[in-house]
C-alpha positions in Angstrom: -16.5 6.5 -3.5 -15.7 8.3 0.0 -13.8 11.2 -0.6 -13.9 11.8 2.5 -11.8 8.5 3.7 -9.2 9.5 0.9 -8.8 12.7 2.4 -8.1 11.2 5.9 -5.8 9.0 3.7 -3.7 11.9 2.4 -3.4 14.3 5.6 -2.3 11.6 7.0 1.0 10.5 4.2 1.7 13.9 4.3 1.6 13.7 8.2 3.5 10.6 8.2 6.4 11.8 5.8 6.9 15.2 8.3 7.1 13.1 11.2 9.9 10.8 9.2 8.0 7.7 10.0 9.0 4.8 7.5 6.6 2.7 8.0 2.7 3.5 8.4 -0.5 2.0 7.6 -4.4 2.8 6.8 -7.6 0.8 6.5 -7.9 -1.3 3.4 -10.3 -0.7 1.2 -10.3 -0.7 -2.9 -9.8 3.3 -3.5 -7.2 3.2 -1.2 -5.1 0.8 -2.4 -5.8 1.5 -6.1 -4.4 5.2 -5.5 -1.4 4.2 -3.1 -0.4 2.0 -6.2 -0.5 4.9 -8.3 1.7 7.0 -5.8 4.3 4.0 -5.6 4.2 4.0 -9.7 5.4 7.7 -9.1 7.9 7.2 -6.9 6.7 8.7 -3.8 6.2 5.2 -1.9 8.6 2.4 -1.7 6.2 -0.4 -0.8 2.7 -1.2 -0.5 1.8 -3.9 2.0 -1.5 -5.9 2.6 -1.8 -7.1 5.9 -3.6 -7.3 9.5 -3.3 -5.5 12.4 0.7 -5.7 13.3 3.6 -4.8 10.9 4.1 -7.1 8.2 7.7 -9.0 8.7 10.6 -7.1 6.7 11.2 -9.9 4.8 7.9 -10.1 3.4 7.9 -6.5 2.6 11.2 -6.9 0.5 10.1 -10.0 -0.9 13.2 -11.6 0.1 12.8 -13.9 3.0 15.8 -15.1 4.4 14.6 -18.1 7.8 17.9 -19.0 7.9 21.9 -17.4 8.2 23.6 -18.7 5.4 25.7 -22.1 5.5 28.9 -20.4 5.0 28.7 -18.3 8.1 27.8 -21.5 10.1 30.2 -23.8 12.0 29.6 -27.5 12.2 27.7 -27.9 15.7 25.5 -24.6 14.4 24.6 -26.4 11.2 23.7 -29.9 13.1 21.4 -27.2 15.5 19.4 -26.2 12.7 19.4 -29.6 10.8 17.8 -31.3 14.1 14.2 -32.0 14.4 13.7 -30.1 17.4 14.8 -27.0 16.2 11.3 -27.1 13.7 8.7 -28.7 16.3 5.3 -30.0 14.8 2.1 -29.9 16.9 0.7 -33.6 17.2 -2.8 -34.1 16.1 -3.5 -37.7 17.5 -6.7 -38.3 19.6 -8.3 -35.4 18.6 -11.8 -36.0 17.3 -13.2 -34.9 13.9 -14.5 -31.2 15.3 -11.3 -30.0 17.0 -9.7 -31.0 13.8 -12.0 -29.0 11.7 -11.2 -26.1 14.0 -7.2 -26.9 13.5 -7.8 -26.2 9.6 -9.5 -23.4 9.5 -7.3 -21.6 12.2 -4.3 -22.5 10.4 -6.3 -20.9 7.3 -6.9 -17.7 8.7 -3.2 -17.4 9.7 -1.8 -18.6 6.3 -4.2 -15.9 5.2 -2.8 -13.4 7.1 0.8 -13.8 6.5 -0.1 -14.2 2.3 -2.1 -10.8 2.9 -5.6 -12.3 1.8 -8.7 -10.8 1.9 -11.2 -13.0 3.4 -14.9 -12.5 4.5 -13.6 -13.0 8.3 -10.8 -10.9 7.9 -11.5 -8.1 5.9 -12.5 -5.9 8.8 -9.2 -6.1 10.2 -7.2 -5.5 7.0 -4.8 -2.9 7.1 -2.2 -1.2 3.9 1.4 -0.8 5.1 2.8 1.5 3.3 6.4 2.8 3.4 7.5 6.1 2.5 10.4 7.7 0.7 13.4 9.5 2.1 15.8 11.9 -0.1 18.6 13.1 1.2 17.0 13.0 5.1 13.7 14.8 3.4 10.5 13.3 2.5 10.1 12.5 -1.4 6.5 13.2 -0.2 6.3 17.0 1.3 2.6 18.5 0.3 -0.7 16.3 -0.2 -4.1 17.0 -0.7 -7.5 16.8 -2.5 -8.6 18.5 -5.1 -12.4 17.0 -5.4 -14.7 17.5 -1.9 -17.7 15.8 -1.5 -19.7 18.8 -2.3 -18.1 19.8 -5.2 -16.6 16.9 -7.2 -14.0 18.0 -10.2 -14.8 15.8 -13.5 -12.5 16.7 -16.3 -12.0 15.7 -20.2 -8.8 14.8 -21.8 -8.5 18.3 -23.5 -8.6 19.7 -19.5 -6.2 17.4 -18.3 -3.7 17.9 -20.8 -3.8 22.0 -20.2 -3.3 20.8 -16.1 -0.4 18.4 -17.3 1.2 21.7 -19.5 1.4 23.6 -16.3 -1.9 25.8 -17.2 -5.1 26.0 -15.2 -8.3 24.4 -16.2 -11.3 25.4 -14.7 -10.7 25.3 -10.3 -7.8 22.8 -11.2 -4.5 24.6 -11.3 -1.8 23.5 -13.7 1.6 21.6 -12.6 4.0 23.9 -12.1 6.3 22.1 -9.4 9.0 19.9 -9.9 8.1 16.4 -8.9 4.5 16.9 -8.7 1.7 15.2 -9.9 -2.0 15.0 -9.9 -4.4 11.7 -9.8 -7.5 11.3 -11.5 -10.1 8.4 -10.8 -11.1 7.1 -13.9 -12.6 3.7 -15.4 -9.6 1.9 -15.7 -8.7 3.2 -12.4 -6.9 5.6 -10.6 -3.8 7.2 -12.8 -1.5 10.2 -12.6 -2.6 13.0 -15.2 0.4 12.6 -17.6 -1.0 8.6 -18.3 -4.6 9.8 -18.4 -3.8 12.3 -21.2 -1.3 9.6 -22.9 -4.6 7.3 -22.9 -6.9 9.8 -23.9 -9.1 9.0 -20.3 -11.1 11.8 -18.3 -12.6 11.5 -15.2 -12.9 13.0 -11.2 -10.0 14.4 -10.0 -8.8 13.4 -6.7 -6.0 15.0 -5.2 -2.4 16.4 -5.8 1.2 15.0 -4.6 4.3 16.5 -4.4 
C-alpha cells in the first residue's frame, strides 16, 4: 500500500473542490478506487468514473445515454435523416487479408475497452478515475482532506479505538470526530470503510485519512 500516492490523492480533492472544478481525475490503481468509493458512499463525490486519458462522455457518467433527440421533437424530413443508412456509415472489410483483419479486431477491442472502462494488460497504464465532486450551495461538500497514517508511522487501531474516534473522543494520535459532516476511513480486510461501518462490523485496521 503507498501511502504516499493516497496522499497525493487527497491534496489533490481537496485542491480540486477549492478550485470548484467538477470534474477531475487520478491514476487508477486498487486503493484508489476502493477509497474514492467509500467517499462517494459518504456523499462527498457524485460519480466515480473508469476511464483513459480524455473525459469520459456525460452520458456515460450518468448512465443515461441518450444517441438520439427524441421522435417527438423531430419533423418528418429530420426523422428520414436519421433513419437513412448514410447517416450510420460502416467501414468495409472486403479484400483485406487475414492479418489486417486480425489487427481490425483487436483495435476495435481496445476501443470497446475503453469506452466500457476495462482494465486490460495493454491499457492499464493509461487508466485514469474520473471523479466528480460535490457542490452545496456554491461550496464544496468536500472542504478539508488529509491523512492520518505516513509512511513512517502507520496508525493501526482495534474496534474499542475506533468506536472512542467515532464518539468524538481521541484515541491514541487519532483525534475524535467532532465536526459536522466529517468522517474518517480506515483500510481494513474487507476494504476500505468509514469508521462508523468499521465499528458497526466490529473491523480494525490502518487508518488512512480524514474527510470533511
Amino acid at each position: 500500500m503507498s501511502l504516499v500516492n493516497l496522499s497525493h490523492l487527497c491534496s489533490h480533492l481537496q485542491n480540486a473542490s477549492k478550485a470548484r472544478l467538477g470534474l477531475t481525475s487520478a491514476p487508477y490503481t486498487k486503493l484508489h478506487l476502493s477509497l474514492l468509493h467509500s467517499l462517494q458512499r459518504s456523499g462527498f463525490l457524485s460519480t466515480v468514473t473508469i476511464g483513459g486519458s480524455t473525459p469520459p462522455s456525460p452520458s456515460s457518467i450518468l448512465a443515461h445515454p441518450h444517441p438520439l433527440p427524441r421522435s417527438t421533437h423531430l419533423s418528418d424530413e429530420e426523422l428520414a435523416h436519421f433513419s437513412s443508412p448514410s447517416v450510420y456509415p460502416t467501414s468495409s472489410t472486403e479484400g483485406l487479408s487475414p492479418d489486417a483483419l486480425g489487427e481490425l479486431a483487436a483495435q476495435g477491442e481496445g476501443e470497446e475497452a475503453d469506452r466500457e472502462g476495462i482494465i486490460t494488460q495493454t491499457n492499464r497504464a493509461t487508466r485514469r478515475l474520473w471523479i466528480g465532486l460535490k457542490y452545496w450551495n456554491s461550496e464544496p461538500v468536500l472542504s478539508q482532506m488529509g491523512m492520518i497514517s505516513k509512511p513512517t508511522r502507520r496508525i493501526r487501531m482495534g474496534v474499542e479505538g475506533l468506536r472512542d474516534i467515532a464518539k468524538g473522543e481521541r484515541s491514541g494520535y487519532v483525534k475524535g470526530l467532532r465536526g459536522m459532516g466529517e468522517c474518517l476511513y480506515v483500510s481494513t480486510d474487507r476494504g476500505i470503510m468509514e469508521v462508523r461501518e468499521c465499528v458497526e462490523r466490529g473491523v480494525g485496521g490502518m487508518v488512512l485519512c480524514r474527510a470533511m
